[in-house]
C-alpha positions as CSV (number, residue, x, y, z in Angstrom):
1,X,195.5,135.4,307.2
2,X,198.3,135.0,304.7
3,X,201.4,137.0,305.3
4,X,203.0,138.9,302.4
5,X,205.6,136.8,301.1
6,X,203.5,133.8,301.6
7,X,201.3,135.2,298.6
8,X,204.4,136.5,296.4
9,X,206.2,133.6,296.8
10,X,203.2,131.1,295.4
11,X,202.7,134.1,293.0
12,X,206.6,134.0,291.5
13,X,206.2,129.9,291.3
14,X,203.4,130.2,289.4
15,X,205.4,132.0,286.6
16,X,207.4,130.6,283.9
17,X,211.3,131.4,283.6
18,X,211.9,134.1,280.3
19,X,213.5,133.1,277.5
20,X,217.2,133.4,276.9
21,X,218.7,136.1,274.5
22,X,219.3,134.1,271.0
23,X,221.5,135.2,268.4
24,X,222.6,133.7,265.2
25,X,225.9,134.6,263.9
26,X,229.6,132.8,262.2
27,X,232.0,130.7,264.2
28,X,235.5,133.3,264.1
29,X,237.5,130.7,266.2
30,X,238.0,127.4,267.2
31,X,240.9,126.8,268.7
32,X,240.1,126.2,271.9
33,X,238.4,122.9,273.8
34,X,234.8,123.0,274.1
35,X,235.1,126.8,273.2
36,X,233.8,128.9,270.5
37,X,233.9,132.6,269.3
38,X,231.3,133.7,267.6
39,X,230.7,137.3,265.9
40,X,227.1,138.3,265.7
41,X,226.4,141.6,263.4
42,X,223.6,144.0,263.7
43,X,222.6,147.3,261.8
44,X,222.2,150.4,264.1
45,X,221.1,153.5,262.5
46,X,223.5,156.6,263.1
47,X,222.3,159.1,265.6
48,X,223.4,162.2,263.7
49,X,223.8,160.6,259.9
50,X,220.8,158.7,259.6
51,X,223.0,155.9,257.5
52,X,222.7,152.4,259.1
53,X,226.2,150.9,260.5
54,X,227.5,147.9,260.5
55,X,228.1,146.6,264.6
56,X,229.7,143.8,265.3
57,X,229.7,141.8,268.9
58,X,231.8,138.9,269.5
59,X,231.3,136.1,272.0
60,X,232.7,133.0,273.9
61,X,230.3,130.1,273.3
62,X,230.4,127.0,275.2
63,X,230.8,123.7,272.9
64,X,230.3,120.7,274.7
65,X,230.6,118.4,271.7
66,X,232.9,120.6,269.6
67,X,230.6,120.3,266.8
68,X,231.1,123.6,265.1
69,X,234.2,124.7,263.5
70,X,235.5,128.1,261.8
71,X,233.2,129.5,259.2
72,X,230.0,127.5,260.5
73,X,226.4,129.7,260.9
74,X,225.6,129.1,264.2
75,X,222.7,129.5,266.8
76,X,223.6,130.4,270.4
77,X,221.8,131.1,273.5
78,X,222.5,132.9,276.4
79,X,223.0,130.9,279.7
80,X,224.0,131.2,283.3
81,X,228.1,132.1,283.5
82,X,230.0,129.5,282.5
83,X,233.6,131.0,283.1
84,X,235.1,134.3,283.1
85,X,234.3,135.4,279.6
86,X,232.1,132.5,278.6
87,X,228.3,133.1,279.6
88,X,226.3,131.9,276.0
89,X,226.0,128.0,275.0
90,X,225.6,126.4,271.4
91,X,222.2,125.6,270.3
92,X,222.7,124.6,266.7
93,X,224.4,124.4,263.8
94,X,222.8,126.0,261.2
95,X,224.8,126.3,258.0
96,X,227.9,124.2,257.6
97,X,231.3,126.1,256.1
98,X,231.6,125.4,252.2
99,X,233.8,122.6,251.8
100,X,233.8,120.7,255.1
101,X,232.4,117.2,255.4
């Protein structure tokens, strides 16, 4: 006889992990090392008006190769914490800035 968390156990290793939050939005700052902000905007429809509004969220994304620089389209992902206010990683760089090599 198999206790209780003998079968939840092999049941939650059976499962995969889920999928991180992804986002896709424009590099605001680079000026720090290995750090990135990044603005993400998103359409909510007004409770009372009914007129969609423009939200905006901004982020600290982890860099490690400093790849992406102000005005790049970017892909991020969100990871374990990595610092206080850092807790999303690069994935990709989607769209260079106009003008940069």
């Amino acid at each position: 006889v198999q206790s209780g968390r003998d079968e939840m156990a092999e049941s939650e290793a059976g499962r995969g992990r889920k999928s991180p939050r992804t986002g896709i939005g424009g590099v605001t700052g680079d000026k720090m090392d290995k750090t990135r902000s990044v603005t993400i905007q998103r359409l909510v429809k007004h409770p009372l008006y009914k007129k969609y509004v423009r939200r905006r969220t901004t982020y600290k994304v982890h860099d490690e190769g400093n790849v992406s620089h102000s005005g790049d389209k970017v892909r991020i992902a969100q990871t374990r914490p990595l610092s206080k206010t850092k807790s999303w990683r690069l994935v990709e760089v989607l769209e260079r800035r106009p003008g940069s090599l």
